[in-house]
N, C-alpha and C positions, 0 to 999 in steps of 0.2 A: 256252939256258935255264939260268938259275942251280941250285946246288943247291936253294936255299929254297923256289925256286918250284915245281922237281922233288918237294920232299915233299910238298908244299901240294896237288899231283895227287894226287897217292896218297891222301894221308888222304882229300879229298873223294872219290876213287873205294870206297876201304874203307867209309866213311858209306853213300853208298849201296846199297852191296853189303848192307852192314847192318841198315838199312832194309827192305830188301827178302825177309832172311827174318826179321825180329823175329816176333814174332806177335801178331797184328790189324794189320801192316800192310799199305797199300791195294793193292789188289789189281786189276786191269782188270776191269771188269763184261762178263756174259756177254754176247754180241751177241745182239737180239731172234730167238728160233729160228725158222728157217723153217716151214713150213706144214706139211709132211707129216710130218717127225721130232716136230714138238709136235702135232698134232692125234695122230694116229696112239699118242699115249701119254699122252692124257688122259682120266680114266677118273673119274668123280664119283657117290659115293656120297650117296644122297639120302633125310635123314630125315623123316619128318612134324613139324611144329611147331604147337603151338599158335597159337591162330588171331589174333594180332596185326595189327592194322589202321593202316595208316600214314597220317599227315594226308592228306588228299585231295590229291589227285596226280594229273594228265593227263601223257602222253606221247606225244610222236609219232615213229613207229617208219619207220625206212626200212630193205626188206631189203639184205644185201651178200654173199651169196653169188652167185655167176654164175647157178646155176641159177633163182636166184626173183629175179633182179634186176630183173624187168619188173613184178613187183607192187605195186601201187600203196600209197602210205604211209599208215600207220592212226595217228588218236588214239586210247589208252585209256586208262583209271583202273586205279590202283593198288588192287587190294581187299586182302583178309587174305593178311597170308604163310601160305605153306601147308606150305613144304618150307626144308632147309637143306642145301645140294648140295656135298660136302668131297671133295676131291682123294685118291683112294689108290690102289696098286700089286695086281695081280692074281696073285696064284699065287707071290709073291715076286721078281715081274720086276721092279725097280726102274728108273724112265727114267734114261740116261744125263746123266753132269753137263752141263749148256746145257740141257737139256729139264728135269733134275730140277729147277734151279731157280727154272723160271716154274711148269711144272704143280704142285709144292706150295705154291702161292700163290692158287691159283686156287678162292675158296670162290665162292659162287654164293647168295645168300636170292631164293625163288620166291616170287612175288605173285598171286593171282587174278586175271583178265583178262576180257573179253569184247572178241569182234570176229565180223567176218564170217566166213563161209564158205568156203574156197578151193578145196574141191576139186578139190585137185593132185595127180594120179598121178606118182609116184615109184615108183624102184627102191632101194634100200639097201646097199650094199654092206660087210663087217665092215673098219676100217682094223687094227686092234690087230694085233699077231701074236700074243698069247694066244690070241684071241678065233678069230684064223683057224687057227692050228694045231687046235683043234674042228672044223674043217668046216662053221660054220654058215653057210649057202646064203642068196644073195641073198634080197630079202624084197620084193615089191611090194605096194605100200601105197598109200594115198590120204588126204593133208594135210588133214583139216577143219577147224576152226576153230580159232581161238587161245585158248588155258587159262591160261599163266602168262607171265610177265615174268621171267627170273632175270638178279640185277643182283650186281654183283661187292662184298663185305665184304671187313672183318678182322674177326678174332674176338680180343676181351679185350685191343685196342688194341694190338696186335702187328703192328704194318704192313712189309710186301714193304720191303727195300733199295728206294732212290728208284729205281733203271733200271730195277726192277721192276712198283713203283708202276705206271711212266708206262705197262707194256705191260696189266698184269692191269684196271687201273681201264678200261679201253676194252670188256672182255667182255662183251657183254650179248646174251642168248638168251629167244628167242621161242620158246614150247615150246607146238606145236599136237596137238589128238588125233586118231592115226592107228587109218584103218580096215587093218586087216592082210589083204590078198588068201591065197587060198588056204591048204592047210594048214599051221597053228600050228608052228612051231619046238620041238624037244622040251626042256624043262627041263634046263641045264647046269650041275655043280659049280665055284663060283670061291670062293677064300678071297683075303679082304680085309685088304689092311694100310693102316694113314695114314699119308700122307706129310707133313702141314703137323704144324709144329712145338710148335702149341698141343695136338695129338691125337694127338704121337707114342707118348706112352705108352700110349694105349687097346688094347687087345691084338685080334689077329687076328681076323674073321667068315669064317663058312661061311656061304655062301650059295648056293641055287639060282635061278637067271635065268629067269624066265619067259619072259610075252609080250613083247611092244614097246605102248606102254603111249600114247608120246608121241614127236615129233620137235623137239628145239630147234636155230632155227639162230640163226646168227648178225644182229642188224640193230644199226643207229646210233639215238640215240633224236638228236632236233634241240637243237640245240645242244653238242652232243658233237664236238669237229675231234678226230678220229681222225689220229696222225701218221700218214704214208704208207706207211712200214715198219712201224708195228703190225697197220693195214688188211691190207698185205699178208700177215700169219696170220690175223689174226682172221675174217677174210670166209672163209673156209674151216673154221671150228669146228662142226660139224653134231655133238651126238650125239642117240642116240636113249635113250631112258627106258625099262629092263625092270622090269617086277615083281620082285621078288626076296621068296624064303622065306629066315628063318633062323629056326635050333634055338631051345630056350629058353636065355636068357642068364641068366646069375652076374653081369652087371655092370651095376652101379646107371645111371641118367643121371647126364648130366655137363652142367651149366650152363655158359653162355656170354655174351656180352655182344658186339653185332653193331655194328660202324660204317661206315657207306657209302663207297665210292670214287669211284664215276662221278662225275664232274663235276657232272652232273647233279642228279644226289640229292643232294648232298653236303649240300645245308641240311635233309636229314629227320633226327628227333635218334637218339640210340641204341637199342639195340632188346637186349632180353633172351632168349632161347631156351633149353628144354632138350632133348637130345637122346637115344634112347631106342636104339631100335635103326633099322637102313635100310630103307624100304621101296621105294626103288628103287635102280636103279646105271645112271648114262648111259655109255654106250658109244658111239665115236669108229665114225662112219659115210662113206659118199659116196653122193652123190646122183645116179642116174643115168647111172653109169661116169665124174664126173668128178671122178679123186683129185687132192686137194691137190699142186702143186707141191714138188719133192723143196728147192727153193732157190730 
């Protein structure tokens, strides 16, 4: 090899070397996280919203979890959003990088619903390790009907990195009301941070965790091709919905402006909300005894 073409190496090798710590250069996207490291640390806090009614809307829901896999597929309408469900960290546990950067993506707008009946006996089990290092004891419960739709946003046009996009736009949870077997769970202190980057500033909540309020799991609404590796976490997002008490608050609401991901929805137009303080917080469950896949 001549010398010329000997330098000609190097500079191209130096360039890339270059490239590669400049800053904002490209970087490899995080591979979709497996099932139990991302469920196990998704934890959404859930405010009330005014009552916004979306153009008339049917859907039809197929569940995908294993355990309710045999239930048969529902049509329903879209009624008034009821809730607005935002991603945040518990006690100052913050999830690890690959998990932190799908769960602060993951916002969630609840819809009113109607459906049958299921009366499904379930067990509940806690995933988080917050939540377990408390001690709170399985919960036998009973699945009755369907309450809400929650479907995957951005909030104020702020959209997920596209490999993100293609995992959070497939979320969609079916949130039915559970009757709680036996004696209530005693009321727990959790202090609440955000994690999505529109509400990073909003400062810390106290909160105490009541009942268990609701169970959302995971379903495909038709028309929705779920890639096969996203299916593979998403069919495993179960949380359940507590009550939650906080103090009185020093901070004002904060307006927002909501735009659809699913596929699905994508032609419903924008949607305004403001948000006040949390009236619930879903917490990452298993149904059953059957935990999410480690990988």
């Amino acid at each position: 090899m001549s010398r010329r073409s000997t330098l000609r190496g190097f500079a191209a090798s130096a360039s890339l070397m270059l490239v590669a710590v400049l800053p904002g250069a490209a970087t490899a996207a995080p591979a979709v996280p497996p099932p139990l490291p991302f469920v196990s640390q998704l934890d959404l806090s859930c405010y009330r919203t005014e009552g916004y009614k979306p153009p008339p809307t049917a859907v039809t829901l197929q569940h995908l979890n294993p355990v309710l896999a045999e239930l048969p597929p529902e049509t329903v309408e879209l009624g008034a959003r009821e809730q607005l469900c935002v991603p945040v960290a518990k006690n100052g546990a913050i999830p690890p990088p690959g998990i932190l950067d799908y769960a602060r993506w993951v916002d969630l707008a609840c819809y009113r619903i109607e459906g049958g009946a299921r009366n499904f006996p379930l067990t509940l089990s806690q995933l988080n390790p917050v939540v377990q290092r408390l001690g709170i004891q399985d919960a036998p419960v009973t699945m009755l009907s369907p309450e809400q739709l929650c479907v995957p946003v951005a909030k104020n046009g702020e959209l997920p990195p596209p490999e993100i996009l293609s995992f959070v736009r497939h979320i969609d949870l079916e949130c039915y009301a559970l009757r709680v077997l036996g004696i209530p769970g005693r009321p727990f202190p959790l202090t609440l941070g955000h994690l999505n980057p529109v509400l990073a500033d909003r400062p810390k909540t106290e909160v105490r965790v009541g009942d268990a309020r609701q169970l959302c799991v995971p379903v495909a609404k038709r028309g929705d091709e779920i890639p096969r590796e996203v299916l593979g976490t998403v069919r495993w997002l179960d949380l359940a919905k507590y009550d939650v008490a906080t103090g009185p608050s020093v901070i004002g609401p904060v307006a927002l402006k909501l735009t659809h991901l699913d596929p699905v929805l994508a032609h419903l137009p924008g949607e305004e909300v403001i948000l006040t303080e949390p009236a619930q917080l879903g917490l990452p469950v298993a149904k059953n005894g059957r935990i999410p896949p480690r990988d």
